[in-house]
N, C-alpha and C positions, 0 to 999 in steps of 0.2 A: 470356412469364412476367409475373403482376400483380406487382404492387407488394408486394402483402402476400405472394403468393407466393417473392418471392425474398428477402424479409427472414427467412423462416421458415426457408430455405434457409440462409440463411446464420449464423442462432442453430445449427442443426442440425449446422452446418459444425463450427462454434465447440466446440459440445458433443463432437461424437466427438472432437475434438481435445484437449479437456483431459482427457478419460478420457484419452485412450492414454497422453496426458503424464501424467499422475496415475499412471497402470500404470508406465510408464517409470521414474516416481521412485521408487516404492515395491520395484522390482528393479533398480536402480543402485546398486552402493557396493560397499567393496572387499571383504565377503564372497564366498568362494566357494560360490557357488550356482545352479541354474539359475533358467529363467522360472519352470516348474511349482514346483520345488522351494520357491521364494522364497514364491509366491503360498499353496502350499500349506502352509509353516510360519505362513502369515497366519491362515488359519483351524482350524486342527487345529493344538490348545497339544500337542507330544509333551513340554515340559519340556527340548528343548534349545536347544543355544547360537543356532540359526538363528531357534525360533520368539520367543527375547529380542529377538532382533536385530530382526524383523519388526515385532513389536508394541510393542516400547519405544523403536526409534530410526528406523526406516525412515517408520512410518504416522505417527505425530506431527508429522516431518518434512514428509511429503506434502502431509497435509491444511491442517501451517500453508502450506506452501508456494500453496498451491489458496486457502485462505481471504483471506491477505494482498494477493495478485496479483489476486484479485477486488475486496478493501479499496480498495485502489490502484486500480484501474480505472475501478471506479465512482465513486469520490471524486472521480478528476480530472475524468472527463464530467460529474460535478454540478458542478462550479465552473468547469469550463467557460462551463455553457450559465449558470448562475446570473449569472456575475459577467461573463458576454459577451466575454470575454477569452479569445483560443488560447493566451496564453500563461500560462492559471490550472491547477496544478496541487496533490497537497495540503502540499505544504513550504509555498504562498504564505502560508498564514494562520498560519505560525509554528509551526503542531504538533508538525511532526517536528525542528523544532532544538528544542522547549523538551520534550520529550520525551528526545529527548538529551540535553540540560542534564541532566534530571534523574537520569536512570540514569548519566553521567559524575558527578555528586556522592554518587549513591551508590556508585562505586567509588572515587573519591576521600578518602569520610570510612571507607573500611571495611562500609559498611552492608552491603555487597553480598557480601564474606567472612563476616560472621556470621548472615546473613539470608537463606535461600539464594534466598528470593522478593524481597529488596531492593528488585534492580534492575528489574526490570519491574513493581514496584510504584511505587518510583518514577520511571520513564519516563511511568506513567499519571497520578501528582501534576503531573508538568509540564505534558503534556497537558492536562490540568483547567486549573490555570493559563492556561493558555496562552488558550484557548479562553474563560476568563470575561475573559482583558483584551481579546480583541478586542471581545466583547460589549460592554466596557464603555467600551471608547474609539470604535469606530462608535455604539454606542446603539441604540435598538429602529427607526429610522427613518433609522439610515446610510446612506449609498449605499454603492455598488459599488466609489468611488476612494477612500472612507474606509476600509472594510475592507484594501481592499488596501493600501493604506499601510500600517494598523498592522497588518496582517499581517508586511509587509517590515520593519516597526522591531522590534518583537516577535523577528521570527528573526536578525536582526541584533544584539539583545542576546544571545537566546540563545548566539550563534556568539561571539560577544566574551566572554562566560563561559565557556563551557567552553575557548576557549584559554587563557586566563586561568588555569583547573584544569588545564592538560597544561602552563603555562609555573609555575606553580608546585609542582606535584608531586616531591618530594623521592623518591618511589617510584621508579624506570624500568621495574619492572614493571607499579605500578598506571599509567603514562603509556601503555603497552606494552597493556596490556588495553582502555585506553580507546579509542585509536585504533584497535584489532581489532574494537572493540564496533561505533565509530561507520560502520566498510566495511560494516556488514551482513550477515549470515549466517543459515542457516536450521541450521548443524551444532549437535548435541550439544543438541536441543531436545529436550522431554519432553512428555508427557502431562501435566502437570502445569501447564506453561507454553501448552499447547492450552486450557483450562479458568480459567486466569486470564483469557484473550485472550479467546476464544470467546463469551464473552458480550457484550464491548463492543460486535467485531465488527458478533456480530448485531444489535444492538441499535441499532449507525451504520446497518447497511444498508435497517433497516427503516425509520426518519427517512429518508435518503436516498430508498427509492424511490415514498414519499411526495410526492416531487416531480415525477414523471414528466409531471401535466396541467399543474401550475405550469410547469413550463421550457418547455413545448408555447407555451402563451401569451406570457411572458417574450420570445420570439422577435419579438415584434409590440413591443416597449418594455415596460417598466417605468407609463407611464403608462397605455397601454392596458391592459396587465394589473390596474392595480388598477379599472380602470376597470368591466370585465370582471365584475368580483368579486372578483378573488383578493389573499389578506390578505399583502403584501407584508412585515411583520412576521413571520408565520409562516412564510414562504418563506425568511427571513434565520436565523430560531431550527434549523429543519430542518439547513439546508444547514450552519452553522457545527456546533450540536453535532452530529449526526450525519456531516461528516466527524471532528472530534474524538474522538468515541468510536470510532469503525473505525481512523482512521489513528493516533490516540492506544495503542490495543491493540496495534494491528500493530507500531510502532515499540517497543513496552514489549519484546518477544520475540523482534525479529527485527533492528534498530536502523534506520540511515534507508537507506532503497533507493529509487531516484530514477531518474527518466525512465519510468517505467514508467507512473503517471497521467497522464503528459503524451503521450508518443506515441499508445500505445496507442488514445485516443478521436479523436486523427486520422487515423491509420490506417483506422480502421472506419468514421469519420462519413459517406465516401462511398458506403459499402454497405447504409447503412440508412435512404437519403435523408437525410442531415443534420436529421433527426427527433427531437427530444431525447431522448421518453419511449422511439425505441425504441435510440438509441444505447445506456441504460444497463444494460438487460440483456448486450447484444453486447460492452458493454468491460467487465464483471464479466466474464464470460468470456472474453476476449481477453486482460485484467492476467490469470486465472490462468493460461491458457495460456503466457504469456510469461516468468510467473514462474518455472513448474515446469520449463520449458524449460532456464532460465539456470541453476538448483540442478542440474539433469541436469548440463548442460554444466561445472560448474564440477566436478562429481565425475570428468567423464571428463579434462578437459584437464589437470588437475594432482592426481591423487588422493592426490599425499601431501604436498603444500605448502600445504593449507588456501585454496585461496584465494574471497575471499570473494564472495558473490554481489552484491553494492553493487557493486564494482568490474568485474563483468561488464555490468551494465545499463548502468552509464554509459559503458563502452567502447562500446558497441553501440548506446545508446540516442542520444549527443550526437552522433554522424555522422549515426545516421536523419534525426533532428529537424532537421539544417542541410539534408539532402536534401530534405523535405518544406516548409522553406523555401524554399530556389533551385526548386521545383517550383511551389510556390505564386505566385512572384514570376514566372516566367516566364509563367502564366496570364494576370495580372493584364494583362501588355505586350501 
């Protein structure tokens, strides 16, 4: 089998699998219903309680589920190959704690009780934030260890504030909400919360896959790349805002969910020839496979204790990760 043949193989792989995950999620949950039944309250409104359920909680769920896990995926293989680091994922550049930040002060001052978009309106203020200080402390001609520093000072303020907001919250419920917020979860989402996000998303993905001949080249240095031709400015505009707006969105709705851009595009880089431009499609569709997977699993291992999808990933995803290091190291010997 060519090269190109088994790369096509394995997007195709990719894709049957997140349909079925994507089917699987949209007929999982604790209504009583079957496959057909569920599927078919999806398309034919009869007006009752099953076709509410389908179209206002099950599908909203899904598709953020499927858009976010794609978010993520793709995010981390861009800053991956961008910033030449395996261990770049999209927390590095501060988004999703100051995104946090933001949506924790909006439940903290109230905003998020009388506003019922608040919080993921302000998760996306932070996001913004967050993303014009990196801009502005690398500068238009940063490197790669400048970014990444003020990426990690950046999330490290963030993280110092919002404990800051949970050690001084005189609420125990608003303390109680915030820390539920910050595990991550895909429950009790809307259509409405699809349509705030929805646009960022896409609108990260399309900057992101922007970069597919840039990271191609990138692979050879940074010097030969500009060398080459390519505008090493616009490589850095790309990659910062457009993870900002994808991972910016995703956290506004769904809060921080982690390990998921980080494994995910090592998992895969072996299957696609360690190829940047074609890594990025194969780990959009890998994060949402992985995604819809963990929202499955969280619905079936405990369907009445909530528990949250952030806390499944990182049980699963920080073993992988140590695996795929003592795997790694033992190559190297």
């Amino acid at each position: 089998m060519s090269e190109q043949a088994r790369y096509a193989a394995v997007l195709l792989a990719l894709a049957v699998l997140t349909l079925s995950l994507f089917i699987a999620s949209l007929t999982t949950g604790p209504a009583e219903a079957g496959f057909r039944q569920s599927l078919a309250a999806l398309f034919v409104d009869e007006g009752d309680l099953m076709s509410l359920v389908m179209r206002e909680i099950r599908l909203p769920r899904a598709v953020l589920g499927l858009m976010i896990g794609a978010t993520l995926g793709l995010s981390g293989a861009v800053l991956q190959g961008y910033l030449r680091n395996p261990l770049a994922e999209p927390g590095l550049l501060g988004i999703s704690a100051s995104a946090s930040l933001g949506a924790v002060l909006a439940i903290y001052t109230g905003l998020s009780a009388t506003f019922a978009l608040g919080l993921p309106l302000a998760a996306l203020a932070g996001a913004v934030i967050a993303v014009l200080l990196v801009r502005a402390m690398a500068g238009e001609r940063g490197g790669t260890l400048t970014i990444i520093l003020a990426g990690v000072a950046i999330s490290a303020f963030a993280g110092a504030m919002t404990s800051l907001a949970l050690n001084l919250s005189s609420n125990p419920f608003a303390a109680l909400e915030i820390v539920f917020w910050m595990l991550g979860s895909l429950a009790d989402r809307s259509m409405t919360h699809l349509w705030l996000s929805g646009p960022f998303m896409v609108a990260g993905w399309v900057m992101l896959a922007m970069l597919a001949r840039p990271l191609d080249v990138l692979t050879l240095g940074a010097d030969a790349a500009s060398s080459i031709g390519i505008d090493m400015r616009r490589v850095q505009f790309l990659a910062i805002t457009g993870t900002a707006a994808s991972v910016g969105g995703a956290t506004a709705v769904a809060g921080a969910i982690g390990f998921v851009g980080l494994v995910v595009p090592h998992l895969l880089r072996p299957l696609v020839g360690s190829v940047p431009s074609r890594l990025l499609p194969a780990s959009a569709l890998g994060g949402a496979s992985v995604l819809l997977a963990a929202d499955v699993l969280v619905r079936l291992i405990a369907p009445g204790r909530d528990l949250k999808l952030g806390v499944l990933t990182a049980i699963v995803g920080a073993p992988f990760f140590l695996w795929l290091i003592w795997r790694t190291r033992r190559q190297m010997l």
